[in-house]
N, C-alpha and C positions, 0 to 999 in steps of 0.2 A: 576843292574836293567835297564832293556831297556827300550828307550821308548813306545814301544807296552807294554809293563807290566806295566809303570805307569801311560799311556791312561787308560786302561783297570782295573784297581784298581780303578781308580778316578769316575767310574760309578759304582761301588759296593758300595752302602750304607749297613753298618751293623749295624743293629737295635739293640739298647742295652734297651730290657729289661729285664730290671734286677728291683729289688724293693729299693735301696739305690746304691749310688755314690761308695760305697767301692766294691760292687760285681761287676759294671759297671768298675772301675775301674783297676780290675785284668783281666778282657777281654780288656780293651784298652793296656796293657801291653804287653801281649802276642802279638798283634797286632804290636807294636810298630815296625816301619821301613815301614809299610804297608800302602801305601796315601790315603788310600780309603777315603769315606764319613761316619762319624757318624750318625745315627740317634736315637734323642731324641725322645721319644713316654710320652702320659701321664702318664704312671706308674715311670718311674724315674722323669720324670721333676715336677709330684705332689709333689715329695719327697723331690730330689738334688738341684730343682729349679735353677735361673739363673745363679748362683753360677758355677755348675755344663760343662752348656753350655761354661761360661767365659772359665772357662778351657779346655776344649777341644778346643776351640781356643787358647788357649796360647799354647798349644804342637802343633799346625800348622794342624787339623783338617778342615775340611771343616763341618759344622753343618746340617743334615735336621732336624728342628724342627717339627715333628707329632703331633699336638695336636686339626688338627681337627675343625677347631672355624666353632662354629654354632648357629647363635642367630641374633638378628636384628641387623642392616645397622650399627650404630652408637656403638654398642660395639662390635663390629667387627674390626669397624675402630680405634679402641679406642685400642684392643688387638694387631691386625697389627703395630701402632705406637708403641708399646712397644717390642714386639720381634723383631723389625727392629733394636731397639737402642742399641737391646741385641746384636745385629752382626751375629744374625744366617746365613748361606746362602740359607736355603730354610725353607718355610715354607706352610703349604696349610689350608684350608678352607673346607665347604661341599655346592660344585655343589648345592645342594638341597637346598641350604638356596637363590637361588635365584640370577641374574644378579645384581641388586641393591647390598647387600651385600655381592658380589665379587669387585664389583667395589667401594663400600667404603675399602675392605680389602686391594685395592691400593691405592687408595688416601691416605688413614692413612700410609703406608708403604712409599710413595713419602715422604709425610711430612718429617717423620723422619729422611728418608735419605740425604734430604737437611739439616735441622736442626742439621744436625750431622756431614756433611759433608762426608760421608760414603755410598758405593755403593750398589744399590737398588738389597734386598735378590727378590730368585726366589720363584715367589709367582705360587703355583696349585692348583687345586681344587680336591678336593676326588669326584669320581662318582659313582659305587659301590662297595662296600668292594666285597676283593677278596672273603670274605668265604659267599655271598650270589649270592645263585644255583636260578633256573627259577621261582621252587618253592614257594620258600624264597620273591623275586620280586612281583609275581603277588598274591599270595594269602595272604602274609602276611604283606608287605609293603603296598601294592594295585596299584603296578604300571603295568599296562596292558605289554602284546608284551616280545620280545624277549631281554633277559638281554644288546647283542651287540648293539640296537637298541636305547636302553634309554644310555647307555655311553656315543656314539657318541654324541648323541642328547648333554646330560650335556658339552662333551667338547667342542662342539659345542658352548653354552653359553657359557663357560668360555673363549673361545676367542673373542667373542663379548665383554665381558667384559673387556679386558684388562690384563685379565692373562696370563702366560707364558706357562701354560701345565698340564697337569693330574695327577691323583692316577687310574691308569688302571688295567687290568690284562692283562699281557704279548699278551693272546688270541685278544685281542681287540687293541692292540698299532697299528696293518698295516691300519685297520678301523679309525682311529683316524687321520692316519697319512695321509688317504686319504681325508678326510674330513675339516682338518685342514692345513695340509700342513706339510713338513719332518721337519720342525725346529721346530714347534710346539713341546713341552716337553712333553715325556709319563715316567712315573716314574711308577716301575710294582716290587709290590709286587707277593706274589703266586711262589715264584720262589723257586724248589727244586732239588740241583745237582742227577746227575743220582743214582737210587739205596734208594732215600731218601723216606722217608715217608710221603706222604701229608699232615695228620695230620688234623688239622680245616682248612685247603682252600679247596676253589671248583673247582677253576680255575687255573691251575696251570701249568709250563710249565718249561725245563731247563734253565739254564744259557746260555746256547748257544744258544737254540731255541730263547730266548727273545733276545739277540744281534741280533740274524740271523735274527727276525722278525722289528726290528731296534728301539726297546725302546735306550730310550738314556741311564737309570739309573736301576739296578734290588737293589729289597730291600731283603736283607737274616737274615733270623734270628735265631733258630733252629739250623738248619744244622753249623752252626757255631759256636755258643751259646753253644748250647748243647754238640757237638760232644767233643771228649774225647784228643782232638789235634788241640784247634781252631784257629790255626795261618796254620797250614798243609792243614783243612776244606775251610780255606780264600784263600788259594794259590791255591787249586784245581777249586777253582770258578774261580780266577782269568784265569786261564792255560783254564777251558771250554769256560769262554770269549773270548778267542784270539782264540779258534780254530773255530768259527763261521764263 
């Protein structure tokens, strides 16, 4: 394993959803040897819960915890302190709920981490899901302008707030990055290796394109998930990452 292949592994989050810890489980196997990033989404962690997470950190995983929190200031910060204690290393929030409740989703995250003595997870914020198109935005949301427009603007907030970086789509990470600055975190869902099928995203772009566009993290799910070889599926992402 060189090290350009286990850079470039360690920005692959592969999403496990799966509906129980045993399905999840036979996909972190086939994995096994592979450094990437896990991510936890609500449909296993409603299920597997903390339990779940513990272990993929005890096989030396790295955790994104997806689940999204959205709700007022103080159980925000009340949910932050508890997936912090969990040892996840990332975890995000929704932009939309507002700078006030980004920034208690740090303060509860600081707490813990001191309290615990354990180092502070990477807190982002979600701005728009990949799978909502212009339409989707302005007629049904009721957010005016152009989808790139409102991201920036959220991530925008979330650095004001004190968070670490975004849930973008690949399309929007160079925008972000100007706005915000390159260290600024873009975490980019929407991501399909060449030849793959969209499926529900709208926004969507290669695993190369997204490095070559300079997100720091691509999130895969499907194409890996699915495919009928998905340690082979993982290694070709990996191999389109480094040709970037």
């Amino acid at each position: 394993m060189t090290p350009e292949y286990k850079q470039m592994a360690g920005r692959l989050m592969v999403a496990l959803d799966y509906p129980n810890a045993d399905a999840a489980r036979e996909l972190v196997e086939k994995l096994k040897g592979i450094p990437c990033y896990m991510k936890v989404g609500m449909q296993l962690f409603y299920t597997a819960g903390p339990e779940f997470v513990r272990e993929l950190k005890e096989k030396g995983y790295s955790v994104f915890l997806d689940v999204k929190m959205h709700d007022i200031p103080n159980t925000v910060r009340g949910g932050s302190h508890s997936v912090t204690r969990l040892g996840v290393d990332m975890f995000n929030v929704h932009a939309g709920g507002g700078a006030a409740m980004m920034r208690a989703a740090l303060e509860g995250a600081k707490q813990a981490a001191e309290e615990e003595n354990i180092a502070l997870p990477t807190i982002i914020a979600v701005t728009q899901l990949t799978s909502t198109d212009q339409q989707t935005m302005n007629n049904e949301i009721g957010i005016p302008g152009q989808v790139q427009d409102t991201v920036v603007r959220y991530a925008q907030l979330a650095k004001e707030a004190g968070l670490h970086g975004v849930v973008a789509s690949p399309l929007e990470a160079g925008s972000i990055h100007e706005a915000c600055g390159a260290d600024f975190i873009t975490v980019t869902p929407g991501i399909r290796p060449r030849g793959s099928a969209a499926g529900d995203q709208s926004r969507v772009t290669t695993p190369q394109e997204a490095i070559a566009g300079g997100t720091q993290f691509i999130v895969v799910g499907r194409p890996i998930t699915a495919a009928t070889d998905p340690r082979a599926a993982a290694e070709q992402i990996i191999e389109e990452m480094m040709n970037a």
